[in-house]
N, CA and C atoms as a LAMMPS dump frame, in Angstrom:
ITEM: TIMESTEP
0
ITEM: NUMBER OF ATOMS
414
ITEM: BOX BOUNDS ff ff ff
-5.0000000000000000e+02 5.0000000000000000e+02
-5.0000000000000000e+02 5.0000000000000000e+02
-5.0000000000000000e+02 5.0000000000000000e+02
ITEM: ATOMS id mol type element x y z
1 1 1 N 156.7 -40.258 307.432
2 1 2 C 157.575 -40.919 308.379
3 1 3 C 157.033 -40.62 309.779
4 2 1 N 156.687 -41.464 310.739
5 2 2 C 156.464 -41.615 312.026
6 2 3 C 157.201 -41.885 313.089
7 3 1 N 157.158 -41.234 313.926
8 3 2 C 158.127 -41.386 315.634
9 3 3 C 157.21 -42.484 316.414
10 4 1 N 157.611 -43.003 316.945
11 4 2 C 157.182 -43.685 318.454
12 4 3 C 157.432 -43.401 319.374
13 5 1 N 157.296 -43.709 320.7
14 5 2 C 157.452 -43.225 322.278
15 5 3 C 158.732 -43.482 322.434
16 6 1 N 159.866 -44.185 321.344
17 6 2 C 160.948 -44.344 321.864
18 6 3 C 162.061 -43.424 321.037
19 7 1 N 161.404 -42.671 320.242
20 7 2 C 162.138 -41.194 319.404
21 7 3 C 162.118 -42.434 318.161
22 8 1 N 162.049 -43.413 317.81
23 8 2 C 162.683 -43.861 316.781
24 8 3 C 162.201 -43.426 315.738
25 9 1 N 162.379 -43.644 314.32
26 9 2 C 161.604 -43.069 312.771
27 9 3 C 161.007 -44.058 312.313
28 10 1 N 159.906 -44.455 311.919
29 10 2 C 159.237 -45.475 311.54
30 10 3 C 159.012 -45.217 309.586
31 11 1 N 159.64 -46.154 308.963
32 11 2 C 159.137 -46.06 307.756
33 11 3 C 158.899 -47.385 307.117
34 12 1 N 158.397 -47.949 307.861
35 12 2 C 158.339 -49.536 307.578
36 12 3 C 156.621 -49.564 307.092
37 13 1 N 156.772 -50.124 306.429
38 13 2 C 155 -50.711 305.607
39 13 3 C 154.049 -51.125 306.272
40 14 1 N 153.032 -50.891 306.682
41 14 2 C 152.642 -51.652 307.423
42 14 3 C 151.702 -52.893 307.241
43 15 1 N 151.794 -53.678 307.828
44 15 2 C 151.363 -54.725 307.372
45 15 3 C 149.395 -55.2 307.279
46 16 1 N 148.826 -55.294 306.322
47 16 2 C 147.906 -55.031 305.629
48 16 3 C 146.747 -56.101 307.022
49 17 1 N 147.019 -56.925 307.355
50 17 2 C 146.339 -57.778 308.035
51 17 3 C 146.354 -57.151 309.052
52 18 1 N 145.137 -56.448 309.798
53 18 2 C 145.151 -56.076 311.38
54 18 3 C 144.545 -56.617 312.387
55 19 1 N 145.298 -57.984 312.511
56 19 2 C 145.163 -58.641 313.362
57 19 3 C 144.763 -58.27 314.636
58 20 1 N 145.37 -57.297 315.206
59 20 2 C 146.031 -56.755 316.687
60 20 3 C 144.655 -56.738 317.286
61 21 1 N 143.619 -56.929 316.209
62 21 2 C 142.069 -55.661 316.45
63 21 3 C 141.56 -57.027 317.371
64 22 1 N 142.554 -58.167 316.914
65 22 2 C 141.522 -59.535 317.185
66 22 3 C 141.84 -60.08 318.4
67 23 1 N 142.89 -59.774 319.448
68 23 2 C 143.332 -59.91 320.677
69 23 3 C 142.472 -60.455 321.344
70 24 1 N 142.049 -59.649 321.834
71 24 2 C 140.909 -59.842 323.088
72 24 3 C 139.969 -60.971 322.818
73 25 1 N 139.173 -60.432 321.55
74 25 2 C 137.766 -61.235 321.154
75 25 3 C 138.351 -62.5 320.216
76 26 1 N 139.424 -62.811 319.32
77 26 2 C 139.938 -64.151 318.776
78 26 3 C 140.79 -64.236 318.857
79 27 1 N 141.382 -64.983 320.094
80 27 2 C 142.71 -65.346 320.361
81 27 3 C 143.808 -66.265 318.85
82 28 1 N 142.695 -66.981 318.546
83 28 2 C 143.177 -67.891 317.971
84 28 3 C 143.653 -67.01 316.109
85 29 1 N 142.501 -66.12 315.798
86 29 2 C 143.115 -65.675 314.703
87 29 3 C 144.637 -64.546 314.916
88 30 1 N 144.072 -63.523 316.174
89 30 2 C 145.116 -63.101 316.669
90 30 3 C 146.636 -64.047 316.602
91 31 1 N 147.038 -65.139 317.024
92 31 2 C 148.231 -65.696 316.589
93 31 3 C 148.515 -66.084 315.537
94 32 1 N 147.546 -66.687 314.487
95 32 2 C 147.37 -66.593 312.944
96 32 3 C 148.189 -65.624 312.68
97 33 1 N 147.615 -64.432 312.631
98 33 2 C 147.744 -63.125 312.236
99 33 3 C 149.326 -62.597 312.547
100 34 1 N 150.017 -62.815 313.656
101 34 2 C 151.044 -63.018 314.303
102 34 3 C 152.184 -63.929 313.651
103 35 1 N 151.898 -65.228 313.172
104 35 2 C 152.307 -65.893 312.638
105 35 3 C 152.633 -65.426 310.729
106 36 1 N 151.565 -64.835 310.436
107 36 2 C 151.318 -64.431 308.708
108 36 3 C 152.354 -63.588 308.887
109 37 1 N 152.458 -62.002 310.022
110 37 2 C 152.989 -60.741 309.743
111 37 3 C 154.775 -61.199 310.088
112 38 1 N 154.938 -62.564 310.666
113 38 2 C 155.981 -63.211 310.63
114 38 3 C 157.1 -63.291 309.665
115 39 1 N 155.664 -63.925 308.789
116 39 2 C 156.58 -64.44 307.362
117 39 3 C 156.526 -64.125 306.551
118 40 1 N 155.763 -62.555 306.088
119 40 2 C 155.793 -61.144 305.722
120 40 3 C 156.698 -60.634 306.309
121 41 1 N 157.287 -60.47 307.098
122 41 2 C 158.176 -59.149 307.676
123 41 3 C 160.124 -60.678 307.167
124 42 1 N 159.712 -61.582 307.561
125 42 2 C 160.791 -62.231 307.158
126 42 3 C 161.223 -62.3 305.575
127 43 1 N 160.13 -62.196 304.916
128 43 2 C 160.729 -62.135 303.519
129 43 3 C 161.174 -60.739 303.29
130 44 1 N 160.445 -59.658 304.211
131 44 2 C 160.656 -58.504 303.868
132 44 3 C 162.643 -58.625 304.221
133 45 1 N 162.989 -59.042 304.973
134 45 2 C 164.309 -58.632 305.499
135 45 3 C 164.769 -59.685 304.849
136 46 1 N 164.774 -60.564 303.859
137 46 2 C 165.509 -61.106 303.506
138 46 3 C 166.003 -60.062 301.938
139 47 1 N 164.776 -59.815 301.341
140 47 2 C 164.947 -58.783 300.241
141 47 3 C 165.714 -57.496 300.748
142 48 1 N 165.799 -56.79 302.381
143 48 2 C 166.459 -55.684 302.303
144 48 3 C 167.994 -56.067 303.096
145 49 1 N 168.181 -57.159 303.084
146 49 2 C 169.595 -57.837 303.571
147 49 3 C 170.44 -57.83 302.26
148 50 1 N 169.599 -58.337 301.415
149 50 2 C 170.384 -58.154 299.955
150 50 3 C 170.253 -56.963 299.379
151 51 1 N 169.5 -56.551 299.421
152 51 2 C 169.667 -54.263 298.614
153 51 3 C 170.988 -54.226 299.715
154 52 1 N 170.823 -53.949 301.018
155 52 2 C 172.341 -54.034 301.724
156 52 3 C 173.435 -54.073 300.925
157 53 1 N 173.633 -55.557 301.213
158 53 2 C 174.727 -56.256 301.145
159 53 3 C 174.893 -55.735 299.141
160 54 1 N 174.011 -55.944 298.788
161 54 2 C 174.917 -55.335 297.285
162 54 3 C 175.229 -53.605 297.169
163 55 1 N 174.369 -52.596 297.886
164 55 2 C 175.116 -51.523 298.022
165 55 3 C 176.447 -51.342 298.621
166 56 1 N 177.042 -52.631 299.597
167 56 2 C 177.861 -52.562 300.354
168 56 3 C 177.939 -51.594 301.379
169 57 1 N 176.367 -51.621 302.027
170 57 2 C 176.238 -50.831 303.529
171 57 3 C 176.186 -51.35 304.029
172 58 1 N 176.46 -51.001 305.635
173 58 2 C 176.673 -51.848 307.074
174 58 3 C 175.038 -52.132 307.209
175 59 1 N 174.882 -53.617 307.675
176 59 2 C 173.834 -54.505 307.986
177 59 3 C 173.577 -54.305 309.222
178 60 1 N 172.266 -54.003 309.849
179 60 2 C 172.125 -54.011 311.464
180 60 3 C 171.797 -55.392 311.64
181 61 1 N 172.537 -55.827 312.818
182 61 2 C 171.96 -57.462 313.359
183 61 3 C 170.587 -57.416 312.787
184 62 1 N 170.514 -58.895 312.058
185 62 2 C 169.426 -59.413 312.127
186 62 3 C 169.715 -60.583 312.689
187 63 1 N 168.637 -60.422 314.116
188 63 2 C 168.777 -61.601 314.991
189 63 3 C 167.413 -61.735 315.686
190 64 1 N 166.58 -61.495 315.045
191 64 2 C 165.143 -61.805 315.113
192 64 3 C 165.322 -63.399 314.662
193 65 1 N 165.226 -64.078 314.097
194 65 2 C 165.374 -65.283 312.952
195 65 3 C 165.866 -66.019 314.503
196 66 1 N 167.03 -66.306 315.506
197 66 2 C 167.209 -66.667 316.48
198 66 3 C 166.401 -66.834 317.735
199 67 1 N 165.252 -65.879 317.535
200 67 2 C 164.184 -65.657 318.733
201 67 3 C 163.383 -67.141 319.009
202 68 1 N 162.695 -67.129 320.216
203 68 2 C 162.093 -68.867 320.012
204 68 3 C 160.856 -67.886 319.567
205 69 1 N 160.135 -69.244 319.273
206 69 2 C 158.449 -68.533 318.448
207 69 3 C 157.812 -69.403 318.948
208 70 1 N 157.629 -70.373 319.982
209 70 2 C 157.219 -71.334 320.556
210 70 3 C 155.392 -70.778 321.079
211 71 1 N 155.309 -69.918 321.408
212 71 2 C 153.882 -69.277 321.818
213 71 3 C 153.531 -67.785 321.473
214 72 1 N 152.522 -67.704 321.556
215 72 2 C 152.036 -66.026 321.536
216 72 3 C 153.298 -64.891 321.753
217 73 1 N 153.398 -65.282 323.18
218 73 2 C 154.041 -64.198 323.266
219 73 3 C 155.46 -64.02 322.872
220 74 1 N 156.401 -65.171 322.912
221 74 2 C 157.574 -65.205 321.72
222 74 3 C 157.393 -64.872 320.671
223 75 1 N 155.686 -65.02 319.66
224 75 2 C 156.41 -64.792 318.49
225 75 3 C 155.91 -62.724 318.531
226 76 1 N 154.871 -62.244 319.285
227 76 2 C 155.035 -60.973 319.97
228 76 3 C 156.267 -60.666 320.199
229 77 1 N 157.256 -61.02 320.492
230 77 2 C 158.737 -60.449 320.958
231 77 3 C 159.613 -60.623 319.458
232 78 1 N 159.313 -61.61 318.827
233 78 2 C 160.207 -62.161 317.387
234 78 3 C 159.906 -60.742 316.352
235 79 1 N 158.098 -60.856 316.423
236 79 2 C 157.611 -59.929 315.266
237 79 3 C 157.866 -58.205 315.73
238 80 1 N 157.971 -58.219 316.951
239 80 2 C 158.594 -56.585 317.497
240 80 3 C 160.073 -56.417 316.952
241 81 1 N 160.652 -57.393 317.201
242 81 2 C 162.265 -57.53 316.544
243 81 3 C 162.526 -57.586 315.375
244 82 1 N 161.661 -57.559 314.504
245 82 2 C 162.047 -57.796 313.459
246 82 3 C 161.546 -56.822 312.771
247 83 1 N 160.595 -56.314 313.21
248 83 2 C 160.055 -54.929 312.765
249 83 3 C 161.376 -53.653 313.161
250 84 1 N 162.078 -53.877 314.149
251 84 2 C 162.638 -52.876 314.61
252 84 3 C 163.9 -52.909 313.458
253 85 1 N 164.347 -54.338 313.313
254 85 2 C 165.319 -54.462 312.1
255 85 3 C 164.925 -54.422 310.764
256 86 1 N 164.073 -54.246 310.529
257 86 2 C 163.46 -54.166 309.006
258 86 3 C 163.995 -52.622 308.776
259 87 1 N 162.871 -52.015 309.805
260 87 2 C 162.887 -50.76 309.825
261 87 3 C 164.39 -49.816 309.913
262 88 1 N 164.98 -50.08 310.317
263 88 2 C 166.58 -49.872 310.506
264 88 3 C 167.224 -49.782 309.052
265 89 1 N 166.767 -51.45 308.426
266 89 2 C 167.712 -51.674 307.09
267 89 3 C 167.138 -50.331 306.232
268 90 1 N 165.697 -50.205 306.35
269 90 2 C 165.178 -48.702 305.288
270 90 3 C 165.869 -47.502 305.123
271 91 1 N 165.645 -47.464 306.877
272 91 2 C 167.036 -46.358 306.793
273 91 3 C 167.975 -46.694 306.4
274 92 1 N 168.52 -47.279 306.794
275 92 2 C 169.828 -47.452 306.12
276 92 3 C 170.088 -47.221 303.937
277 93 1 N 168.857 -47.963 303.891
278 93 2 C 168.922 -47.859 302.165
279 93 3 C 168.642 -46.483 301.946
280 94 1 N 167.678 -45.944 302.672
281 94 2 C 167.767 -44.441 302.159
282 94 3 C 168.373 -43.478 302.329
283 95 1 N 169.449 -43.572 303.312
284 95 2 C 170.364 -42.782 303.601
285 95 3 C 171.703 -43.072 302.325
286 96 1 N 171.736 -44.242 302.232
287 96 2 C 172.501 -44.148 301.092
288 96 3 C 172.269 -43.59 299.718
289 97 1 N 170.87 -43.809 299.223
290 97 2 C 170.659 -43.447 298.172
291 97 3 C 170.092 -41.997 298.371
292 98 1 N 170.369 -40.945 299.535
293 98 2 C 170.39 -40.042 299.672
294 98 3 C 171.766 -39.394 299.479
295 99 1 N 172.945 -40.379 299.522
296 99 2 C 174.034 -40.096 299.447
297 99 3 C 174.328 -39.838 297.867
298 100 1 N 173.365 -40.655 297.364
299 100 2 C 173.834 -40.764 295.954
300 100 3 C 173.671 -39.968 295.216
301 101 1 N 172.446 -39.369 295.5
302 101 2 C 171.42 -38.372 295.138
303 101 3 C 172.576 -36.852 295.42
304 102 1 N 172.937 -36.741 296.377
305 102 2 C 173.939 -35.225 296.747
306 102 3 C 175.103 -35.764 295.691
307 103 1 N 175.889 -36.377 296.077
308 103 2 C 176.62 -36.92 294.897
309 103 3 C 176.366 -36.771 293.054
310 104 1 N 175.299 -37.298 292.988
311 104 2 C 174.78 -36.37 291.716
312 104 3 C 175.026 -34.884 291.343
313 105 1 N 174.191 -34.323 292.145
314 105 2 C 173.961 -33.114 292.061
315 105 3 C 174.711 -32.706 291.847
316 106 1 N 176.016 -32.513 293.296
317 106 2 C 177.458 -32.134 293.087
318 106 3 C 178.038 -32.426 291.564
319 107 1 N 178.076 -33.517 290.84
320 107 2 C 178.629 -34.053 289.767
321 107 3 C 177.602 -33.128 288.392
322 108 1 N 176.387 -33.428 288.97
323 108 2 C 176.343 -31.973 287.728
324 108 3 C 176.142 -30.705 287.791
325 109 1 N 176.765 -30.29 289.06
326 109 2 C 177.335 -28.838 288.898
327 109 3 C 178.38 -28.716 288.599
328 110 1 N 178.992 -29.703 288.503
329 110 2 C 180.898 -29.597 288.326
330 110 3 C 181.983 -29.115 289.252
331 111 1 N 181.086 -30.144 290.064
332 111 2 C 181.602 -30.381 291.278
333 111 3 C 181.576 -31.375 291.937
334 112 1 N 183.027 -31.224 293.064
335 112 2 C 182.913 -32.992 293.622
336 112 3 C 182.046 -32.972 295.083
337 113 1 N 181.669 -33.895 295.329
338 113 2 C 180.792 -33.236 297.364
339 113 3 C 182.195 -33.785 298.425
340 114 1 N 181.304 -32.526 298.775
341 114 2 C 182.62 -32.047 299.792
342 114 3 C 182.583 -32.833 301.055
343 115 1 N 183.459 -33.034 301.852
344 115 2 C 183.479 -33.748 303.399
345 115 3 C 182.266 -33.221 303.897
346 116 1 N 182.259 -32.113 304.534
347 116 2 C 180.832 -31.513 304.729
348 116 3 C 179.676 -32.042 304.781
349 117 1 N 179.396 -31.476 302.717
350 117 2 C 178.449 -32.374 302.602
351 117 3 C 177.792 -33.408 302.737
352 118 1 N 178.657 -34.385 302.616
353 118 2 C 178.503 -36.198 302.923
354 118 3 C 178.32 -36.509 304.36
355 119 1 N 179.248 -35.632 305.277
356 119 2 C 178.669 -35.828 306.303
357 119 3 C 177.115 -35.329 307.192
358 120 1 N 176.918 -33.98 306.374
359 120 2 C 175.316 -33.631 306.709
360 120 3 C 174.1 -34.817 305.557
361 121 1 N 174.844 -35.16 304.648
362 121 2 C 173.698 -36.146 304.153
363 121 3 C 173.418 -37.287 305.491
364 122 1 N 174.779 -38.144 305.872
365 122 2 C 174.816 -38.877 306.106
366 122 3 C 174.367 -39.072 308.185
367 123 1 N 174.282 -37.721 308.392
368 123 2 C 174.129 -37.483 309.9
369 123 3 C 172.227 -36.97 309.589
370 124 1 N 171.326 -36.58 308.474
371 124 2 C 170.303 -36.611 308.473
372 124 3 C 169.79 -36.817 309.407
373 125 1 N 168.921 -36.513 310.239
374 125 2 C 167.715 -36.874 311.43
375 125 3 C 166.953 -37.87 310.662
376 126 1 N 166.475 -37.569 309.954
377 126 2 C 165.446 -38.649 309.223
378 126 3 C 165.653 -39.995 308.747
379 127 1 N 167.169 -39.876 308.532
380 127 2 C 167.622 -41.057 307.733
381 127 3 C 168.95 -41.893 308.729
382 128 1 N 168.887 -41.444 309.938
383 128 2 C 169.376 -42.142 310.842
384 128 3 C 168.7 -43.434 311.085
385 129 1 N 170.065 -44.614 311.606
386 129 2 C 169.203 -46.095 312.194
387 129 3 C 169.551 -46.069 313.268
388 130 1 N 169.132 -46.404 314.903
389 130 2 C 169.882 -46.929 315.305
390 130 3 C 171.234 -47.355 315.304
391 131 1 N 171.894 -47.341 316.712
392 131 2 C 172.97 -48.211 316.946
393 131 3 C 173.083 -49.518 317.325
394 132 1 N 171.984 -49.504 318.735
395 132 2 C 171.861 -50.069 319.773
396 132 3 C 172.314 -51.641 319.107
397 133 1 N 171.819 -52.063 318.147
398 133 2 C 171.808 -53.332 317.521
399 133 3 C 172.022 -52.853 316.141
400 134 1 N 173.778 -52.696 316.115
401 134 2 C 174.274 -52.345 314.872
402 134 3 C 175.654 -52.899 314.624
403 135 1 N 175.814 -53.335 313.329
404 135 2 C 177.175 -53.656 313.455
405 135 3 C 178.592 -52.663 312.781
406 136 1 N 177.196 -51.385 312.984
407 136 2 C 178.082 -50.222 312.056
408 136 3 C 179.38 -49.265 313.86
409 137 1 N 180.303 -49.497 313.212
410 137 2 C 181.05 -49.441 313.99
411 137 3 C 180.814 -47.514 314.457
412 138 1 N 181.159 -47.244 315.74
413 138 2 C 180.307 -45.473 316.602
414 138 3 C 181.984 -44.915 316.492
């Protein structure tokens, strides 16, 4: 798991095409490339909208899909956004199934998990998302 300059946790995949390399010297594959990690990262969030929504955990806006994509640098702003929400929903899935996991345990010691507990699973450093663009109520 990786930090960025903005504290966040990065556990998102990364995407196999490294375009980024092609900026300078091929503009033109560079937006290709931009365009592909698009509709890779969009299927990606359509598959973790539904793990969501059937665990019945809170969904962070996805409102990348609303962005214009009209040039370079829109779809640069679309594919940053959507990376930031991909990455969010992960956490989110793994914090739950970290929940599940203590929950276990507790259940086969013969025992139930305690307030406590659930709340140190669930306050994790690692397995925190964002708020900023959340619809999980603070």
């Amino acid at each position: 798991m990786a930090d960025d300059s903005s504290g966040s946790r990065w556990i998102l995949a990364p995407f196999r095409n490294q375009y980024w390399r092609e900026r300078r010297s091929n503009p033109k594959d560079y937006y290709a490339g931009l365009r592909q990690e698009w509709a890779f990262r969009l299927e990606e969030q359509e598959g973790l909208y539904n793990d969501l929504h059937e665990l019945s955990s809170p969904v962070p806006h996805h409102r990348a899909i609303q962005m214009r994509r009209e040039n370079k640098l829109d779809y640069e702003r679309a594919v940053k956004r959507i990376r930031r929400e991909n990455n969010r929903m992960l956490l989110r899935r793994c914090r739950y199934y970290m929940l599940q996991l203590a929950r276990e345990v507790a259940e086969a010691s013969g025992r139930e998990l305690t307030p406590c507990e659930r709340s140190n699973v669930l306050a994790n450093n690692k397995y925190l998302s964002d708020y900023d663009m959340s619809d999980e109520e603070v």
